[in-house]
C-alpha positions as CSV (number, residue, x, y, z in Angstrom):
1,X,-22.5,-0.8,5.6
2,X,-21.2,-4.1,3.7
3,X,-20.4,-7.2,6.2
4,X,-17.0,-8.7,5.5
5,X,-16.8,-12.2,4.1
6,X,-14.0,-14.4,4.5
7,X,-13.2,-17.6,5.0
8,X,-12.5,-17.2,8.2
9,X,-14.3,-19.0,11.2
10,X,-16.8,-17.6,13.3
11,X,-14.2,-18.5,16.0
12,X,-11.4,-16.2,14.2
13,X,-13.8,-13.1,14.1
14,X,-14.6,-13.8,17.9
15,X,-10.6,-13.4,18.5
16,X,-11.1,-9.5,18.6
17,X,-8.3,-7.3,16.4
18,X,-5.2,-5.7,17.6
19,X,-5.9,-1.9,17.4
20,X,-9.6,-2.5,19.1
21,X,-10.1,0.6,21.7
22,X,-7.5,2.7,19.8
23,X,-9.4,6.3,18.1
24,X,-7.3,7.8,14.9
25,X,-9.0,11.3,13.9
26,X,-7.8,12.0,10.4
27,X,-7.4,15.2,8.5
28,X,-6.3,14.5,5.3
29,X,-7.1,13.6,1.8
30,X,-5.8,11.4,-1.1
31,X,-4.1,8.4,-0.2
32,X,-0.7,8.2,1.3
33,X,-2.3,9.9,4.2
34,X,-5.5,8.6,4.6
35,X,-4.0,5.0,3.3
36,X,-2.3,4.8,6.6
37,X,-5.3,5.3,8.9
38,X,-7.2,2.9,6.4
39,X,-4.3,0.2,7.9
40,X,-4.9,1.1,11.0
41,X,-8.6,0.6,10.8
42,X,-7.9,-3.4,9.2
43,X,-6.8,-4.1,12.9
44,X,-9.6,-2.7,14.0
45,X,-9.2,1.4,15.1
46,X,-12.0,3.8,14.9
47,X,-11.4,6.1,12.0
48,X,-12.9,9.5,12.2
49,X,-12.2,11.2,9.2
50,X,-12.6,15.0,9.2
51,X,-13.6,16.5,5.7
52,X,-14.5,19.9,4.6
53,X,-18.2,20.5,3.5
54,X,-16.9,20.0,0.1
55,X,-15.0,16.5,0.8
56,X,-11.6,14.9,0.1
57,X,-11.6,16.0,-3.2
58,X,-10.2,12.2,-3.9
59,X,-13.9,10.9,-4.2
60,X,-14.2,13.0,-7.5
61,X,-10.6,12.0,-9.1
62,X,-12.7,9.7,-11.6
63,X,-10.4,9.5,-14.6
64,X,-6.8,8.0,-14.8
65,X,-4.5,6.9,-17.6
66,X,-7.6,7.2,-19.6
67,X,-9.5,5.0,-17.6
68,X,-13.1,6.1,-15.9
69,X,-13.0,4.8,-12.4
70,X,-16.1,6.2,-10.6
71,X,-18.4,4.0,-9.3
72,X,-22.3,4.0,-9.4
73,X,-22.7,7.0,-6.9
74,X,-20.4,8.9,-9.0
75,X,-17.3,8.6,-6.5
76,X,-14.0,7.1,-7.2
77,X,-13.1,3.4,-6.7
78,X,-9.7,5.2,-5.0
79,X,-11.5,6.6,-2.7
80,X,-13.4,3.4,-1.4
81,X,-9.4,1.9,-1.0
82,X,-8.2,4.8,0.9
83,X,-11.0,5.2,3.1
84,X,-12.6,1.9,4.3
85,X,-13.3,1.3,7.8
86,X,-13.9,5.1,8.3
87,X,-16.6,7.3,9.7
88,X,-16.8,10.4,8.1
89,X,-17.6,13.7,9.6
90,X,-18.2,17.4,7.8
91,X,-16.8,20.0,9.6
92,X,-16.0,23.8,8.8
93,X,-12.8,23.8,11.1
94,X,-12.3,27.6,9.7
95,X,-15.0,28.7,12.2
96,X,-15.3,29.0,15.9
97,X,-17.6,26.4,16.4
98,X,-15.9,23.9,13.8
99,X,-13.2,24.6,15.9
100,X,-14.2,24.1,19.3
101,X,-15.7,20.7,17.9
102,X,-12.3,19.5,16.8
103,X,-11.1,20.4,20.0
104,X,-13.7,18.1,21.7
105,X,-12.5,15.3,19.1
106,X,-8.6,15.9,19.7
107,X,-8.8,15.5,23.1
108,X,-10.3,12.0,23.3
109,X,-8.1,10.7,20.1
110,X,-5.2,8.7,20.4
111,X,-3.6,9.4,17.0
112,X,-4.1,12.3,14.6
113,X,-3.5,11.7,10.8
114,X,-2.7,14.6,8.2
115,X,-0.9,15.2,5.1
116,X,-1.8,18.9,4.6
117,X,1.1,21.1,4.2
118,X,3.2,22.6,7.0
119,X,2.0,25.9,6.5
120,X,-1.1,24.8,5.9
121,X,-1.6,22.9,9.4
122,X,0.1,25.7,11.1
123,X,-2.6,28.0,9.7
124,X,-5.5,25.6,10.8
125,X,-4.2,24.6,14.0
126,X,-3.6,21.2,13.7
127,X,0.1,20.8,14.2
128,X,1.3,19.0,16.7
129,X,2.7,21.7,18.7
130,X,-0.9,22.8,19.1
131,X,-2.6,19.6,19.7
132,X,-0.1,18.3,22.0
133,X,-1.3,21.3,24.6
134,X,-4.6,19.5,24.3
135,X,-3.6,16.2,24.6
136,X,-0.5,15.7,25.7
137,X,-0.7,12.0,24.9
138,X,-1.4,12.4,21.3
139,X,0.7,10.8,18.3
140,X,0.3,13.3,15.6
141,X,1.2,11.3,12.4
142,X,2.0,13.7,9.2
143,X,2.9,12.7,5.8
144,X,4.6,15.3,3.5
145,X,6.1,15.1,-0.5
146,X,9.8,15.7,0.3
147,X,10.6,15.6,4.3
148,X,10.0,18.4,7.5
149,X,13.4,20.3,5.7
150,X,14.9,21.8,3.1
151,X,13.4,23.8,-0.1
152,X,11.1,21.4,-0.6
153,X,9.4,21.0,2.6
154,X,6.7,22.9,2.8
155,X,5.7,22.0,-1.3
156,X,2.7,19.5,-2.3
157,X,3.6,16.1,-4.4
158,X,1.8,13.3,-5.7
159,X,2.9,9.7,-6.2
160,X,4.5,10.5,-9.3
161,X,6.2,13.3,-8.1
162,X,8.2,11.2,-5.3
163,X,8.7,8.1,-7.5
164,X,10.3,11.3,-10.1
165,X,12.9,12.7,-7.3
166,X,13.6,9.1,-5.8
167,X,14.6,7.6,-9.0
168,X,12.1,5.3,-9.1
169,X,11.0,5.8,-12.6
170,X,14.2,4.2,-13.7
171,X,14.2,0.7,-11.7
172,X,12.8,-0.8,-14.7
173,X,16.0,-0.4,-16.3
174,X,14.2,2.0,-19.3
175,X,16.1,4.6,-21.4
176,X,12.9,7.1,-20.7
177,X,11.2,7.6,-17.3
178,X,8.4,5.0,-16.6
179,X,5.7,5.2,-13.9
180,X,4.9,3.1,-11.6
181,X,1.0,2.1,-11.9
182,X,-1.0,2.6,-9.7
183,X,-0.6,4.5,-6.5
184,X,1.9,2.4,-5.4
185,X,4.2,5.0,-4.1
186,X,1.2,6.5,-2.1
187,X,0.6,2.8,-0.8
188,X,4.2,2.1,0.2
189,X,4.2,5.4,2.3
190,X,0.9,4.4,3.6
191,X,2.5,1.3,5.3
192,X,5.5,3.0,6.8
193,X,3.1,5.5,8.2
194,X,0.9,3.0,9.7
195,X,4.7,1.5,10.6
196,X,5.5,4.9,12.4
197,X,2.2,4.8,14.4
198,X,2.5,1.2,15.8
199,X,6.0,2.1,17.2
200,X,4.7,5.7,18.8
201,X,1.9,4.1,20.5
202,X,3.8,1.1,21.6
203,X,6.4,4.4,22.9
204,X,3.9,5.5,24.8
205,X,2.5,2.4,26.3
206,X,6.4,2.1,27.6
207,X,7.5,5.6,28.5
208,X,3.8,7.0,28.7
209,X,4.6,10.3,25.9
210,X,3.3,11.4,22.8
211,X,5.2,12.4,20.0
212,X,5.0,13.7,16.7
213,X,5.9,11.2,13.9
214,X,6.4,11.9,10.1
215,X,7.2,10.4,6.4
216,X,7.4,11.7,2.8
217,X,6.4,10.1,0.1
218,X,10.3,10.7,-0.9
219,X,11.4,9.2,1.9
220,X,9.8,6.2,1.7
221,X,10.6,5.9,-2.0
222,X,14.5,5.6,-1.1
223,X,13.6,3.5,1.6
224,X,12.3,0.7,-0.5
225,X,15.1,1.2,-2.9
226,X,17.7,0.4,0.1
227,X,19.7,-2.1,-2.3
228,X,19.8,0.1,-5.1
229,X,21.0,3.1,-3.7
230,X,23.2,1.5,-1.3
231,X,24.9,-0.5,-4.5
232,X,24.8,3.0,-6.1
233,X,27.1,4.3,-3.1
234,X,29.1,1.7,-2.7
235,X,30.1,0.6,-6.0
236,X,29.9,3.5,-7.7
237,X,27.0,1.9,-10.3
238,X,23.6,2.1,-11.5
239,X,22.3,-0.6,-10.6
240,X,19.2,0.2,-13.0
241,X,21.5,0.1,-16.4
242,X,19.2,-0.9,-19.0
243,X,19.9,-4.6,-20.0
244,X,18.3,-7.0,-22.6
245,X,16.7,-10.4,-21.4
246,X,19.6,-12.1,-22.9
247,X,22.1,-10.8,-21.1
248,X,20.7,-12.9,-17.9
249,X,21.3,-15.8,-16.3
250,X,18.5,-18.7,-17.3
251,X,18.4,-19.2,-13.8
252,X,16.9,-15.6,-13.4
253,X,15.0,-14.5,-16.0
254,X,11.6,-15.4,-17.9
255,X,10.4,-16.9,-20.6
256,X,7.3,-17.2,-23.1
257,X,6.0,-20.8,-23.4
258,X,3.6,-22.8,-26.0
259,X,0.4,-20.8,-24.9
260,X,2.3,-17.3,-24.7
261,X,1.9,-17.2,-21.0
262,X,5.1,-16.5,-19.1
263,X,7.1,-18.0,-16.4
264,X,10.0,-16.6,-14.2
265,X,12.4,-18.4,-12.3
266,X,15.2,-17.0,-9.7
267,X,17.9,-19.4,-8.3
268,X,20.8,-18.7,-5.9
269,X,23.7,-20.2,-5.6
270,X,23.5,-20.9,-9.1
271,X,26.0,-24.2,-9.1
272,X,23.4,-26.0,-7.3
273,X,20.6,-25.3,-9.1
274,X,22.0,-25.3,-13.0
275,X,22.6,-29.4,-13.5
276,X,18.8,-29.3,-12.1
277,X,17.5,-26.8,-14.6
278,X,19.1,-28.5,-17.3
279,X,17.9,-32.0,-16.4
280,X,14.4,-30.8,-15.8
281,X,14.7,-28.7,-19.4
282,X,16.3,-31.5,-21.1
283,X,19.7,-29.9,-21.9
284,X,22.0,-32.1,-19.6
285,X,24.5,-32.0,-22.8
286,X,25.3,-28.1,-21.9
287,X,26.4,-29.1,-18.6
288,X,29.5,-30.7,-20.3
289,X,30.2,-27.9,-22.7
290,X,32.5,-25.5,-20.9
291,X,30.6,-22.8,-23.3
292,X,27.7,-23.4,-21.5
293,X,29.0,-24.3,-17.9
294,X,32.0,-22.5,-16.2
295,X,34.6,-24.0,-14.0
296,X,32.4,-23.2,-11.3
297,X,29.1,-25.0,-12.5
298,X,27.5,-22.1,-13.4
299,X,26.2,-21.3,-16.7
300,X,27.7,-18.9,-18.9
301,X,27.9,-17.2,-22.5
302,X,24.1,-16.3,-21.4
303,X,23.1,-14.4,-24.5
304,X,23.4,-18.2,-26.4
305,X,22.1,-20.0,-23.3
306,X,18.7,-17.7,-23.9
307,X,18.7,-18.2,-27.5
308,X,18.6,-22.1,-26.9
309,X,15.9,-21.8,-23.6
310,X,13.7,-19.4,-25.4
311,X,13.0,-22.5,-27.8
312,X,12.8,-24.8,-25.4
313,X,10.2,-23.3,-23.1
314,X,8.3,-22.7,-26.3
315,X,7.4,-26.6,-26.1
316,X,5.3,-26.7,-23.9
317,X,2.4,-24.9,-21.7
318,X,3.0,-22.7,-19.1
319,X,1.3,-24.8,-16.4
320,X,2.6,-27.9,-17.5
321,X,6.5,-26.6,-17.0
322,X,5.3,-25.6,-13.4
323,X,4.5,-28.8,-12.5
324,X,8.3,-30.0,-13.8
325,X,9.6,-27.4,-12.0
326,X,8.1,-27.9,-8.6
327,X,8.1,-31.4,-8.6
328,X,12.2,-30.9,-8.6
329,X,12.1,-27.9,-6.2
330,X,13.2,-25.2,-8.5
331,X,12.2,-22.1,-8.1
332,X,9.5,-20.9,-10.7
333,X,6.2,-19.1,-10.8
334,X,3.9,-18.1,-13.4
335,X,4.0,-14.1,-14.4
336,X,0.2,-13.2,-13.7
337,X,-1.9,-10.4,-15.0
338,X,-3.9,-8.7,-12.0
339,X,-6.8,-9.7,-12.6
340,X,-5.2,-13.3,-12.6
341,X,-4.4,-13.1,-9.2
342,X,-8.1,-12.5,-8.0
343,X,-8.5,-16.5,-9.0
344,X,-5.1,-17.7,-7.9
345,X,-5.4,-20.9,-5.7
346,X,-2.8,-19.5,-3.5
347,X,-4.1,-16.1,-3.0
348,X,-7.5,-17.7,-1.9
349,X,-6.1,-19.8,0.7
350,X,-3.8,-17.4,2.4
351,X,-7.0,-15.0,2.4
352,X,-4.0,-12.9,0.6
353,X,-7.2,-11.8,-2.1
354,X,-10.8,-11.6,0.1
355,X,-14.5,-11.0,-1.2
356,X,-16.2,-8.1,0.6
357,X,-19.8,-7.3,0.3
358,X,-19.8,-4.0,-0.9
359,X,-23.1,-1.6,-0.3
360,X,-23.1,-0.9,-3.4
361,X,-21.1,-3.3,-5.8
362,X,-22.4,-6.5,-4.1
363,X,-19.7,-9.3,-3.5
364,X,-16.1,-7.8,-4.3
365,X,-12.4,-9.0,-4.4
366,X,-10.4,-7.0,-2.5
367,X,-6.5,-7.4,-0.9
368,X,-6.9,-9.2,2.6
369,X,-4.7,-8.1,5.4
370,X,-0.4,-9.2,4.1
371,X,-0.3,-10.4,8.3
372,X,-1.6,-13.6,9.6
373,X,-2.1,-13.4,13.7
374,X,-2.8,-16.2,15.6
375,X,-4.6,-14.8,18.7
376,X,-6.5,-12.1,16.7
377,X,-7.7,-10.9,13.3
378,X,-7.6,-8.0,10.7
379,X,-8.8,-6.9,7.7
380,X,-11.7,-4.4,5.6
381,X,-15.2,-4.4,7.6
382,X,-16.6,-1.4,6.0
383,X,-17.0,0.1,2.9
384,X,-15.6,3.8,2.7
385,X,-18.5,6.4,4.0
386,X,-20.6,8.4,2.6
387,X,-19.9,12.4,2.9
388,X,-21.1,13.4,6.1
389,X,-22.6,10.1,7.0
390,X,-21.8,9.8,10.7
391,X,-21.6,13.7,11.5
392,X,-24.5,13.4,13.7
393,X,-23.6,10.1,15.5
394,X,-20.3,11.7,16.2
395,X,-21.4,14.8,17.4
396,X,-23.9,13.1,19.7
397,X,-21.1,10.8,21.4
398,X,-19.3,14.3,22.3
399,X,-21.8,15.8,24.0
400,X,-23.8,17.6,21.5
401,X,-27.8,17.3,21.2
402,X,-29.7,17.1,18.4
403,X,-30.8,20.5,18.7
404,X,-27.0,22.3,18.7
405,X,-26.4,19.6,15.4
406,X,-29.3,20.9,13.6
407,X,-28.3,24.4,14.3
408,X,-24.4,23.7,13.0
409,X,-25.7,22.5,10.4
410,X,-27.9,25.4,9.6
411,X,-24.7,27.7,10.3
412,X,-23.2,26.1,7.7
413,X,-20.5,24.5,10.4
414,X,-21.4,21.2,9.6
415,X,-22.8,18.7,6.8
């Protein structure tokens, strides 16, 4: 598979990653699932990924928002961000001998990652009631649409589906629904499942017991909207009330400059940052109007206030009012496209944006692990697998001989 390129020092990679020795066997497909196993596999876990003859049925979702999004083997880019640092194994678990090969898996895993349905895993045999009497040690990590209870609980969802429920679609302060682009729901719920598993297997190294641990893609949803629907409760508002640009404070909001590139600015307390704004901007006159500046030292009567900075930041470039702004410490920063970001200066020094050497795209930008450790590392080594590609190296490091794989594989068991 791809090597990893970063500019990290030989000495970094030699510091060994957090989650080395730990196994996950996953059982799922999609992202939010599988996303949380791909997490664990940046600090370094073995990922065995379990997929039916047929395969995740991700790696053939090639078209979104009218986009086509398959790469040159025919497979989708998701897929590759869902799945790195996996092995992947093709197994029919629906027949004895699929079965008794899961077994031999489950009971030398440490973690076990699905997001099939409830009746669905109690059908196969994969919840954690029965894969606790095999290994009583096991964190079985599960990811739902809508939570273990209630009428929804045992009903399938997509990303869109939760940010629907949650409210989500509404944070942008629209009139009509808007979604969230792209997967980020499924990616949020990803990270608190790779959250949940940390703290189980940090449980067990204290109290020695496995346990089963689960989130929903609507859970996780109002979990990242705390402040929202705790204002919500507590106020009795909407905290998402549609509101023009105008009706902002200068001091948080954003505006269009000379070469129709943005910039955004947020400042609290807003007293002791508006005479700097002003200064910086040119406008110290408004700081003596009490139209423009309340007893307080705040600026006020905001729908003018935008009116007169809309035409001021329309003087000059975007870069060039960065430099003002930072070199009188307020706080700006430019409003980047995404494919900005892949160039930024400051995404390239934090290793926050990394180039991967992928098998078959060549050198790649890709996200770099959000966590800096000091006495390890972290990050993508592999590219996501082929279908099937390490059934046979699997099988042969549970006992199985090449003979026994050959004639799975001619039983239709495995691919």
């Amino acid at each position: 598979m791809g090597s990893f390129m970063t500019t990290a020092s030989d000495v970094q990679q030699e510091k060994g990653r957090p989650l080395d020795g730990v196994r996950v066997l996953e059982c799922a497909v999609f992202h939010a699932g599988p996303g949380g196993s791909a997490i664990l596999g940046d600090m370094g876990a073995e990922i065995i990924k379990i997929e039916p003859l047929s395969g995740d049925p991700e790696r053939y979702w090639t078209k979104v928002g009218g986009y086509d999004i398959s790469l040159e083997n025919g497979e989708s880019a998701m897929f590759e961000g869902s799945n790195r640092n996996k092995k992947s194994i093709c197994i029919d678990i629906n027949k004895k001998k699929g079965r008794e090969i899961l077994d031999r898996l489950v009971k030398g895993t440490d973690v076990f990652v699905t997001n099939l349905r409830k009746s669905t895993k109690a059908g196969l045999g994969i919840d954690y009631e029965t894969l606790s009497r095999l290994n009583p040690r096991i964190i079985h990590a599960s990811v739902s649409g809508y939570g273990l209870e209630g009428p929804l609980s045992d009903i399938g969802a997509f990303d869109p589906l939760g940010q629907a429920r949650s409210g989500m679609m509404f944070v942008t302060g629209s009139s009509e629904p808007k979604m969230l682009h792209l997967g980020l729901l499924d990616q949020a719920t990803a990270i608190a499942l790779s959250h949940a598993i940390l703290t189980a297997l940090f449980v067990r190294e204290r109290k020695g017991i496995g346990q089963a641990v689960h989130v929903s893609l609507y859970s996780t949803a109002l979990w990242i909207q705390y402040a929202n629907l705790m204002m919500s409760n507590i106020l009795s508002i909407d905290p998402c009330i549609p509101a023009p640009r105008s009706h902002h404070s200068p001091l948080r909001n954003a505006f269009c400059c000379q070469d129709r590139r943005w910039i955004m600015g947020t400042h609290h307390p807003e007293e002791k940052y508006w005479p700097i704004f002003c200064e910086a901007t040119g406008q110290t006159d408004l700081l003596n109007d009490p139209h423009f500046t309340d007893d307080l030292g705040r600026p006020a009567n905001c729908v003018d206030l935008i009116e007169i900075f809309d035409k001021v930041f329309a003087t000059r470039p975007r870069d060039e009012w960065m430099e003002i702004f930072r070199d009188r410490g307020l706080m700006f920063s430019s409003v980047q496209h995404i494919r900005e970001v892949q160039t930024d200066v400051q995404a390239l020094a934090n290793d926050y944006v990394v180039t991967f050497d992928h098998p078959l795209r060549g050198p790649i930008k890709v996200p770099g692990y959000p966590v800096h450790f000091s006495a390890c590392t972290a990050g993508t080594r592999s590219a996501a697998p082929g279908l099937g590609e390490h059934t046979r190296e699997i099988l042969r490091e549970v006992g199985y001989r090449d003979s026994e794989i050959d004639a799975l594989k001619d039983e239709g068991v495995v691919r």
